[in-house]
Structures are given as structure tokens and as C-alpha cells.
Backbone bond lengths (Angstrom), bond angles and torsions (degrees), N, CA, C in turn:
res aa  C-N    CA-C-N  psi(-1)  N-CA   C-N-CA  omega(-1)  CA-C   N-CA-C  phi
1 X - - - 1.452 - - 1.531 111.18 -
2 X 1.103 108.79 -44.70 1.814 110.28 -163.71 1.997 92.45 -78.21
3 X 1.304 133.05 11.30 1.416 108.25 170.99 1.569 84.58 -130.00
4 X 1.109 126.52 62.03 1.509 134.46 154.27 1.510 114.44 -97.79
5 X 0.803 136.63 148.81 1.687 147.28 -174.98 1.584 104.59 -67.68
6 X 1.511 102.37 -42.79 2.100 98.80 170.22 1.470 98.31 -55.39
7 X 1.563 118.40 -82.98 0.782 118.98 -171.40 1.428 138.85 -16.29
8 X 1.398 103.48 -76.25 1.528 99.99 150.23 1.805 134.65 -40.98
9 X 1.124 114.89 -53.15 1.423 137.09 169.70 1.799 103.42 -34.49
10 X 1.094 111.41 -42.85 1.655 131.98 -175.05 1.393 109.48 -88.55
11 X 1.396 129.29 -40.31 0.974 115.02 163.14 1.281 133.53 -97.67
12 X 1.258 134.04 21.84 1.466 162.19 -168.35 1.789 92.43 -110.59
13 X 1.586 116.01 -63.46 1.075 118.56 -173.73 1.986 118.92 -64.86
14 X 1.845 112.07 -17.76 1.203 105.60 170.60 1.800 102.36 -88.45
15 X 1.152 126.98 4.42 1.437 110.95 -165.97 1.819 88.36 -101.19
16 X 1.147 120.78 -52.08 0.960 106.15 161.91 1.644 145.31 -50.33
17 X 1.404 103.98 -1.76 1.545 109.65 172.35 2.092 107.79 82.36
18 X 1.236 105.90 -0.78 1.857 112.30 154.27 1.523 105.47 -65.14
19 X 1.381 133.37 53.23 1.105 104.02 172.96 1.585 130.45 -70.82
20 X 0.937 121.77 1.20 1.552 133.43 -163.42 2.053 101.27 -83.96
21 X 1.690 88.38 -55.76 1.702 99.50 162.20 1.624 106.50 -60.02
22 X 0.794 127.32 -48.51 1.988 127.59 179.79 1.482 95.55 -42.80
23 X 1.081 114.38 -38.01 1.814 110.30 -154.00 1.180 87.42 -75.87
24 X 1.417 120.38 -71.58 1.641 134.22 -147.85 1.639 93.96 -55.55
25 X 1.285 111.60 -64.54 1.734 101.34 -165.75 1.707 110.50 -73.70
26 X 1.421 134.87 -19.74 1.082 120.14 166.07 1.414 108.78 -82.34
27 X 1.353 133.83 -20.33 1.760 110.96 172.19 1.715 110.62 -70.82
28 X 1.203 130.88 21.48 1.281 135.34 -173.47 1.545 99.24 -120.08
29 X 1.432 136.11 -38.20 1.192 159.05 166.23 1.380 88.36 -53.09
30 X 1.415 128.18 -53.24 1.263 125.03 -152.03 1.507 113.17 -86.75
31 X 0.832 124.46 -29.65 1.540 141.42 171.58 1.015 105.68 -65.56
32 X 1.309 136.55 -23.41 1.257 134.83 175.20 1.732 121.56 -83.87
33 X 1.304 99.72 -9.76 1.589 94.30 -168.30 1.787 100.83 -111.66
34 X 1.128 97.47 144.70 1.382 117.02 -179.87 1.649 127.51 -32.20
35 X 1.546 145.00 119.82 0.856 117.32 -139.54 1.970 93.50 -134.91
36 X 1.179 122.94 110.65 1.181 138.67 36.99 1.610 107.85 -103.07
37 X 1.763 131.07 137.82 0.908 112.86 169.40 1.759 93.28 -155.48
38 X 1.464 113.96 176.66 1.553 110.36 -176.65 1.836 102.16 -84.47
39 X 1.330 115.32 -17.69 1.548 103.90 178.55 1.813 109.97 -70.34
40 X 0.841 100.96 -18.84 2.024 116.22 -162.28 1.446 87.35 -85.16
41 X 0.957 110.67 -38.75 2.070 118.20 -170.70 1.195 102.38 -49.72
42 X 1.820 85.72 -61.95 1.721 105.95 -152.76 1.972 101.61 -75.12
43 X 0.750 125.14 -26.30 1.535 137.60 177.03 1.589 106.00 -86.62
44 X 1.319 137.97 -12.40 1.372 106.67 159.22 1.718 99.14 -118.13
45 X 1.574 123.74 21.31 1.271 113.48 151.44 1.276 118.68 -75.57
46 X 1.610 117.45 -35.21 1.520 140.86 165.28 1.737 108.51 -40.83
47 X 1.396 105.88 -44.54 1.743 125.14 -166.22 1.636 91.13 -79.20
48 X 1.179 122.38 -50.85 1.621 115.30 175.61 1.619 137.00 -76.71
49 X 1.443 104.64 -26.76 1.318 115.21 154.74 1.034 126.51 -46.44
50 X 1.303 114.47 -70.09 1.473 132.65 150.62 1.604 116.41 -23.36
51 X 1.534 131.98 -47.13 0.862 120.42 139.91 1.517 150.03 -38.95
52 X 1.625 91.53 -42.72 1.530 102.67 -169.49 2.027 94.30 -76.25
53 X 0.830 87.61 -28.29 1.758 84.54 171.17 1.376 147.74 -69.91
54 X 1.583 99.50 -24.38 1.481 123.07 151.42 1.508 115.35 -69.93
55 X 1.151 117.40 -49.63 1.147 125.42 175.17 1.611 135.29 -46.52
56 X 1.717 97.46 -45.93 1.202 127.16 157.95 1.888 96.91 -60.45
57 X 1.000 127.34 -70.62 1.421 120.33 -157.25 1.351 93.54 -67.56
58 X 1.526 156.39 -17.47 1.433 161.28 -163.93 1.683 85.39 -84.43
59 X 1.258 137.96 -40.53 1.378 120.60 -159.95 1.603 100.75 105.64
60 X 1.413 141.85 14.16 1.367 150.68 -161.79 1.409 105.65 -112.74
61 X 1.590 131.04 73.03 1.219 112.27 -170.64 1.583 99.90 -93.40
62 X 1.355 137.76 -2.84 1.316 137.37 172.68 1.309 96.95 -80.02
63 X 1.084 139.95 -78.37 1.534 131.83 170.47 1.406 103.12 -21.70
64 X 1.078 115.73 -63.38 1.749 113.12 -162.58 1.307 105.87 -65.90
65 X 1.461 130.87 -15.82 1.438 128.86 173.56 1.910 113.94 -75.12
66 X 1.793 101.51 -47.94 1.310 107.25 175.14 1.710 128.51 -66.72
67 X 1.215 102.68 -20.06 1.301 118.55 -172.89 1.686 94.48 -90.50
68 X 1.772 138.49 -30.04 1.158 121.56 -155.19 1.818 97.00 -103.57
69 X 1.647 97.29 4.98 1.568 102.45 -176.90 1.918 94.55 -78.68
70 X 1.320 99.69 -53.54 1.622 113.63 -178.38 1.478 100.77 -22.47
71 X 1.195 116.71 -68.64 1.454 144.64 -158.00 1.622 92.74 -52.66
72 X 1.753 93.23 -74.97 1.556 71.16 173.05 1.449 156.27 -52.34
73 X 1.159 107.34 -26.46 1.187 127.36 161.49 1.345 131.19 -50.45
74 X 1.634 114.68 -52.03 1.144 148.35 152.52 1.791 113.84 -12.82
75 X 1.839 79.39 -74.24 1.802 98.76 169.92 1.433 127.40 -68.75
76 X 1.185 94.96 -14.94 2.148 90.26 -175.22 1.131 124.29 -57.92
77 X 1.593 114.59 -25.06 1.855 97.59 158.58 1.494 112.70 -112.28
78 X 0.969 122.61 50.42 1.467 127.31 -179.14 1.592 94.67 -113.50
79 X 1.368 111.30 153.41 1.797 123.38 173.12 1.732 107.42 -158.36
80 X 1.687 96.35 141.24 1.582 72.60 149.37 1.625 97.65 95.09
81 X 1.015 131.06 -167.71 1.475 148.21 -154.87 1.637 112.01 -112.44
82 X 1.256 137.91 67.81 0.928 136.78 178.16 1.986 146.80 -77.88
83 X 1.094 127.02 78.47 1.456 119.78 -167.89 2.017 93.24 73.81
84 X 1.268 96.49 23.28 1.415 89.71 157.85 1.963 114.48 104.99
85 X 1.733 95.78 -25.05 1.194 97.91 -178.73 1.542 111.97 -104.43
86 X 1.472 102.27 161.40 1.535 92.56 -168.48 1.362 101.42 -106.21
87 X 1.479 126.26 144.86 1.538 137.20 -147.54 1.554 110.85 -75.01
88 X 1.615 91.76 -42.08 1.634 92.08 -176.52 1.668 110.27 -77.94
89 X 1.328 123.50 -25.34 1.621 120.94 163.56 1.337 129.80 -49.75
90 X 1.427 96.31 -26.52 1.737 114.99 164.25 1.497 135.93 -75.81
91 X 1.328 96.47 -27.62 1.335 122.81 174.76 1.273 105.48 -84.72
92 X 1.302 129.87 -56.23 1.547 134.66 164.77 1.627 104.97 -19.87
93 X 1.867 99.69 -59.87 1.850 96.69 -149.24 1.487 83.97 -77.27
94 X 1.231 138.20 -31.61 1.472 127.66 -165.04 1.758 103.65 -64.51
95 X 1.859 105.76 -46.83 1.322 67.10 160.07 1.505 152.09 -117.24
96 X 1.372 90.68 10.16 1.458 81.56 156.77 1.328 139.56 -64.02
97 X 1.184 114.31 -13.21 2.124 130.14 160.80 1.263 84.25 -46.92
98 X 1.692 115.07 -73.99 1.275 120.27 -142.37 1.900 100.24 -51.20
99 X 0.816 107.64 -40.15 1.855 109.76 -173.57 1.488 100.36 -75.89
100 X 1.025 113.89 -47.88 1.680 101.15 174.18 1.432 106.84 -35.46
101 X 1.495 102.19 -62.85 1.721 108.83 -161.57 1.285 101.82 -48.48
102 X 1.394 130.54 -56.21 1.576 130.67 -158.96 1.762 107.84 -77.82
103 X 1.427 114.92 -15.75 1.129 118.45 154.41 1.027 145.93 -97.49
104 X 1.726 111.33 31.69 1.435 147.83 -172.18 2.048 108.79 30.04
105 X 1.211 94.67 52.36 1.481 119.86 160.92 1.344 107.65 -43.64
């Protein structure tokens, strides 16, 4: 999955700060993967981050708080190296959103 052209395409588009494009082409990525599994986790924590980051840039730091809880949640049984990304780097950016938000970022 992670050397598919979405895939990439989605995560190219959250590094660049498109998160809105991140969402749309990774919730299509996401539908595709097996459900319950740690790639599906880790790919719609990716799909909400991405949210929580628009949100954050919208002026939404309550959104950006509820949406960076998801995430966490998302990740709590995930470890380790996933579809390429590494779990705790994810957790990092989630929370650093999360501190943005409460520090009216």
C-alpha cells in the first residue's frame, strides 16, 4: 500500500500543508484496507490530523483539540513502523497541533 501513487499523493499533499487534498485521497486509500487492522488505524489518524491542521489553520482550536484526541486514540495500539511511517513521528505532529491549539496557534 504505502508505494501506491495515492498513497504517496496523500502524503506529499499533508507535508506540504494541502491538508484538505490529504483527506480526500487518503480516505479512498483507506477504504481499501482491511478493517480492523493497524494500517486502517494508522491511515485515518493520518486522515484526522490532517484535519486537525486545517482546522488549526481555520482559527478552530476546539476542533483542533477534538479531532487531535481522535488521533490519539487512533494510535494507542499502533507501534513501530507503519505503511512506512513511524508511529511516534505521528504522535509528535498530533501533538504538537494539540499545543498549537491551546496556544492559540
Amino acid at each position: 500500500m504505502e508505494q501506491t501513487q495515492a498513497w504517496r499523493a496523500g502524503l506529499r499533499y499533508f507535508e506540504i500543508g494541502y491538508f484538505w487534498e490529504c483527506h480526500e485521497v487518503l480516505e479512498a486509500v483507506w477504504m481499501t484496507l482491511p478493517n480492523p487492522s493497524p494500517e486502517r488505524n494508522l491511515t485515518q489518524a493520518l486522515i484526522q490530523l490532517a484535519n486537525a491542521r486545517l482546522k488549526l489553520k481555520m482559527g478552530k482550536p476546539r476542533a483542533t483539540r477534538r479531532l487531535c484526541a481522535m488521533v490519539q486514540n487512533l494510535l494507542s495500539g499502533c507501534d513501530g513502523t507503519i505503511l512506512g511511517i513511524e508511529v511516534d513521528q505521528l504522535r509528535s505532529r498530533c501533538d504538537r497541533t494539540l499545543r498549537e491549539a491551546e496556544n492559540g496557534a
